[in-house]
BARO-445121 format. One record per atom (N, C-alpha, C): residue number from 0; x, y, z. Coordinates in nm, 3 decimals, decimal comma. Example, Ala and Ser with C-alpha at 12.3 -4.5 7.8 and 13.67 -1.06 7.14 Angstrom:
% BARO-445121
{0; {1,319; -0,569; 0,780}}
{0; {1,230; -0,450; 0,780}}
{0; {1,320; -0,330; 0,780}}
{1; {1,285; -0,225; 0,708}}
{1; {1,367; -0,106; 0,714}}
{1; {1,290; 0,003; 0,787}}
% end
This chain:
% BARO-445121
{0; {0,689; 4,970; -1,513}}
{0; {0,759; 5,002; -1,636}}
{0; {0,762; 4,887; -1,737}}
{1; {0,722; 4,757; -1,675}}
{1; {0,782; 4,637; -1,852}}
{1; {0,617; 4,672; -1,902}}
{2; {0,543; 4,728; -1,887}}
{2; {0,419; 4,722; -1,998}}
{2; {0,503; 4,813; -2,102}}
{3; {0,524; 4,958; -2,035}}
{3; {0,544; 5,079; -2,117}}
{3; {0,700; 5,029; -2,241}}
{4; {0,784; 4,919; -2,155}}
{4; {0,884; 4,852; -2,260}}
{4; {0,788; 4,766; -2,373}}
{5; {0,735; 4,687; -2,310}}
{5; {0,676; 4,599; -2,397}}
{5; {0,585; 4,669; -2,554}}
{6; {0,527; 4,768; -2,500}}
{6; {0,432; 4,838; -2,578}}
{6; {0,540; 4,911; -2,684}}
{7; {0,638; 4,963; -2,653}}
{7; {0,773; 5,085; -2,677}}
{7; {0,864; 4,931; -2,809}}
{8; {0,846; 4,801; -2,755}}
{8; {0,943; 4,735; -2,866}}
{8; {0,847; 4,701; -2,976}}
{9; {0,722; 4,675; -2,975}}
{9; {0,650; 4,665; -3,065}}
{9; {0,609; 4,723; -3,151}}
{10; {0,597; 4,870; -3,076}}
{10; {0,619; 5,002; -3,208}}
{10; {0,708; 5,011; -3,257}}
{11; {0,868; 5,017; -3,185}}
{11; {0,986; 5,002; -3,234}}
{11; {1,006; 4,925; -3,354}}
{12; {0,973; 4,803; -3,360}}
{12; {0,893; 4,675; -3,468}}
{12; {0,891; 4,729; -3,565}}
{13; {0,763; 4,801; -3,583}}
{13; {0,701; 4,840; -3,613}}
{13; {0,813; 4,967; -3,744}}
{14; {0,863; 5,027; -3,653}}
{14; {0,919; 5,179; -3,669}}
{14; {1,082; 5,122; -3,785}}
{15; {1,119; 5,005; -3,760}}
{15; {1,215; 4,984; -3,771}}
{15; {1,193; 4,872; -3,964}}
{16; {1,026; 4,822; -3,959}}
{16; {1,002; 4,806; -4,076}}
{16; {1,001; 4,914; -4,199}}
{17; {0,952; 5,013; -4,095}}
{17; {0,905; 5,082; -4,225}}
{17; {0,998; 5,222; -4,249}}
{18; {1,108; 5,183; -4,144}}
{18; {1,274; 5,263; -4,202}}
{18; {1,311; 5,190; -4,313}}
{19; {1,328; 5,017; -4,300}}
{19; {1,405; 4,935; -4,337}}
{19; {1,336; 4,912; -4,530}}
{20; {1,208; 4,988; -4,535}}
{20; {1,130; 4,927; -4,652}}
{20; {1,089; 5,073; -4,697}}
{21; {1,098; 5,147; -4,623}}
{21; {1,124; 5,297; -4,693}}
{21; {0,966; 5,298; -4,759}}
{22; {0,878; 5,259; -4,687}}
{22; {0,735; 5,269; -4,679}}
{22; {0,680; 5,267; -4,536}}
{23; {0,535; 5,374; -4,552}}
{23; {0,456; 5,384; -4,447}}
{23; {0,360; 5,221; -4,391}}
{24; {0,382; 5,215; -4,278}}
{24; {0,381; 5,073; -4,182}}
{24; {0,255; 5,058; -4,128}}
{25; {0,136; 5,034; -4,097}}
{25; {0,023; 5,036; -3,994}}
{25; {0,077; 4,967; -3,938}}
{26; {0,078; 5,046; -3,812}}
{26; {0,066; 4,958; -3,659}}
{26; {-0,017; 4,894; -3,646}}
{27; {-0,143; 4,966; -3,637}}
{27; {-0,274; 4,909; -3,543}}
{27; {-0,379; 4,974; -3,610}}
{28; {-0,518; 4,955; -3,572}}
{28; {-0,603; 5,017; -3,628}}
{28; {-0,686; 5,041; -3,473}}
{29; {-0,755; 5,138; -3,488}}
{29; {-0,872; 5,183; -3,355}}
{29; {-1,009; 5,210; -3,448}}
{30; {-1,064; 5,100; -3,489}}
{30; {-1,187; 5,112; -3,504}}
{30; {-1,167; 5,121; -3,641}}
{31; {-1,170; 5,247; -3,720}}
{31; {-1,178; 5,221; -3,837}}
{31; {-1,077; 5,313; -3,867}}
{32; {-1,035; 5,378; -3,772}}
{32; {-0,855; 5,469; -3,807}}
{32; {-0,759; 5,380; -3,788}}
{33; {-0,668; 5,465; -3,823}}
{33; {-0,527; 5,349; -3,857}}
{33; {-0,438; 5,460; -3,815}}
{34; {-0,331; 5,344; -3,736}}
{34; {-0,197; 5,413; -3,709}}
{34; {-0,098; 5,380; -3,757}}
{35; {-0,031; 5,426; -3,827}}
{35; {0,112; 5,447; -3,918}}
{35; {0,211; 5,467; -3,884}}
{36; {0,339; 5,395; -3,927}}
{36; {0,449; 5,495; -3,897}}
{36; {0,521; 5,542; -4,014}}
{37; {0,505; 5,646; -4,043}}
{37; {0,575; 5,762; -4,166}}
{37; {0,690; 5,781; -4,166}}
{38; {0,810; 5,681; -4,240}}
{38; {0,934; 5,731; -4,219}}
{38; {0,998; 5,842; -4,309}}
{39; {0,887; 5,891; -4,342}}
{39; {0,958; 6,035; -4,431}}
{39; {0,959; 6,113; -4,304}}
{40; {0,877; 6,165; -4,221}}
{40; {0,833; 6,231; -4,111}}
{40; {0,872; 6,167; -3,965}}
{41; {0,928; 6,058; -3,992}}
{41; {0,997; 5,977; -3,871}}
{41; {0,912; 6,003; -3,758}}
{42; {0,798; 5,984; -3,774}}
{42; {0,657; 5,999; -3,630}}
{42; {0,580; 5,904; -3,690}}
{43; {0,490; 5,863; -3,575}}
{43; {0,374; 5,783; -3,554}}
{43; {0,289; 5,865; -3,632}}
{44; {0,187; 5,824; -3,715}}
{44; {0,071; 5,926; -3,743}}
{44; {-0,078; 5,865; -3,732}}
{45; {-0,135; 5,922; -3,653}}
{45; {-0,234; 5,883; -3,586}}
{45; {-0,414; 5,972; -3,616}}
{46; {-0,452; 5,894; -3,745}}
{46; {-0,542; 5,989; -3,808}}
{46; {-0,674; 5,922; -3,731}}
{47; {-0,701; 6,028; -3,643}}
{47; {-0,855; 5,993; -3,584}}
{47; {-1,005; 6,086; -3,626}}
{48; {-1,121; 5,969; -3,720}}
{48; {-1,142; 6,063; -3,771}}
{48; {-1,101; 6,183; -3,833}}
{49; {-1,134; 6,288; -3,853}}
{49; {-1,051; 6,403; -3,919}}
{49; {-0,910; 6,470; -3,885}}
{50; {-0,912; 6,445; -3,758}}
{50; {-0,825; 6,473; -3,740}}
{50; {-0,654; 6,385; -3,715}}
{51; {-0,553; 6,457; -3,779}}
{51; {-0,412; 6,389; -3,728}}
{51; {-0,320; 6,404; -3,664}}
{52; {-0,277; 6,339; -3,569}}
{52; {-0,173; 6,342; -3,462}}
{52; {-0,034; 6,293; -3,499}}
{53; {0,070; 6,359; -3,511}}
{53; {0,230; 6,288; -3,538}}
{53; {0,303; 6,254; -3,368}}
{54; {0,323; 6,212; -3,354}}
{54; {0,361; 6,129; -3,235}}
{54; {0,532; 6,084; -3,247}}
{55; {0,623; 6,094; -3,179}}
{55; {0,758; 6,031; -3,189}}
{55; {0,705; 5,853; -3,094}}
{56; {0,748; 5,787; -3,096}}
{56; {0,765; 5,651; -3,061}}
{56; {0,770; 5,627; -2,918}}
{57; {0,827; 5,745; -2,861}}
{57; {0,821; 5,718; -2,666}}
{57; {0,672; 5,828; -2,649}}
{58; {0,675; 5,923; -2,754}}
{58; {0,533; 6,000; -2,716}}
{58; {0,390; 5,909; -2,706}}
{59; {0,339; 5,782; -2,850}}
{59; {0,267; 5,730; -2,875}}
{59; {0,320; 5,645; -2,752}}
{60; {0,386; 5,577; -2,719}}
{60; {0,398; 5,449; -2,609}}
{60; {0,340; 5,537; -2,510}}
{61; {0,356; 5,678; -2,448}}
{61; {0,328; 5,704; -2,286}}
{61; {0,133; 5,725; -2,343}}
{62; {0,104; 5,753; -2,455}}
{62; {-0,019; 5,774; -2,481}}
{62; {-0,095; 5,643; -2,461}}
{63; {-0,104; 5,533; -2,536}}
{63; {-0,123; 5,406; -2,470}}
{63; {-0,125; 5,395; -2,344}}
{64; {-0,010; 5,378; -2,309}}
{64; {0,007; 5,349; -2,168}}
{64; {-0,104; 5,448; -2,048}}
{65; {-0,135; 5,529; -2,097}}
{65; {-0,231; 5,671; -2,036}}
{65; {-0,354; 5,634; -2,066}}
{66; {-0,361; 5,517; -2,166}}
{66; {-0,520; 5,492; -2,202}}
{66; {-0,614; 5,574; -2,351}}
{67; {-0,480; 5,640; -2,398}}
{67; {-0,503; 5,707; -2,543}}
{67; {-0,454; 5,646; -2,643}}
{68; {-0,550; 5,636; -2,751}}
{68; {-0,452; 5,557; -2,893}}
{68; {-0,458; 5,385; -2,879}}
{69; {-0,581; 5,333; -2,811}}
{69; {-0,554; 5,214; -2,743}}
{69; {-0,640; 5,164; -2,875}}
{70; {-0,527; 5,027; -2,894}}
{70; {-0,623; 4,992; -3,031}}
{70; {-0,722; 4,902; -3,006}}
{71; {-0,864; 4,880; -3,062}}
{71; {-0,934; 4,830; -3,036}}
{71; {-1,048; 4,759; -3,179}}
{72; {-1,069; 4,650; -3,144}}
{72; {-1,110; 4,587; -3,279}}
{72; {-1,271; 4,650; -3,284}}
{73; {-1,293; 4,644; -3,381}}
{73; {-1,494; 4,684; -3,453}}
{73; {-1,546; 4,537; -3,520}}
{74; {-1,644; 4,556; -3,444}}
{74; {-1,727; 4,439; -3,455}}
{74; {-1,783; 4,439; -3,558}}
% end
């Protein structure tokens, strides 16, 4: 369980900027998508390629943690 904390306060971080600034936040990027957190919509939003995923904050952490949404740099 301290990965799935560790991973869970950093989004939190994350989640808690972009309440506090009342603007959308990138987390992370996976390649050349980007993950957001939307505090109009209070979810993660997770645009891969065409398609987008809204995520709550313990949903995106167990996804990571599962090996989905894992961010990764492009060379």
């Amino acid at each position: 369980m301290p990965i799935w904390g560790e991973i869970f306060l950093l989004l939190y971080k994350v989640k808690r900027k972009a309440e506090n600034e009342n603007f959308a936040v990138v987390a992370y990027t996976i390649g050349k998508d980007v993950i957001v957190y939307d505090p109009t919509i209070k979810k993660f939003s997770c645009r891969i390629g065409e398609i987008t995923f809204h995520l709550t904050i313990e949903e995106l952490t167990d996804s990571i943690v599962d090996g989905a949404f894992v961010p990764i740099q492009e060379d």
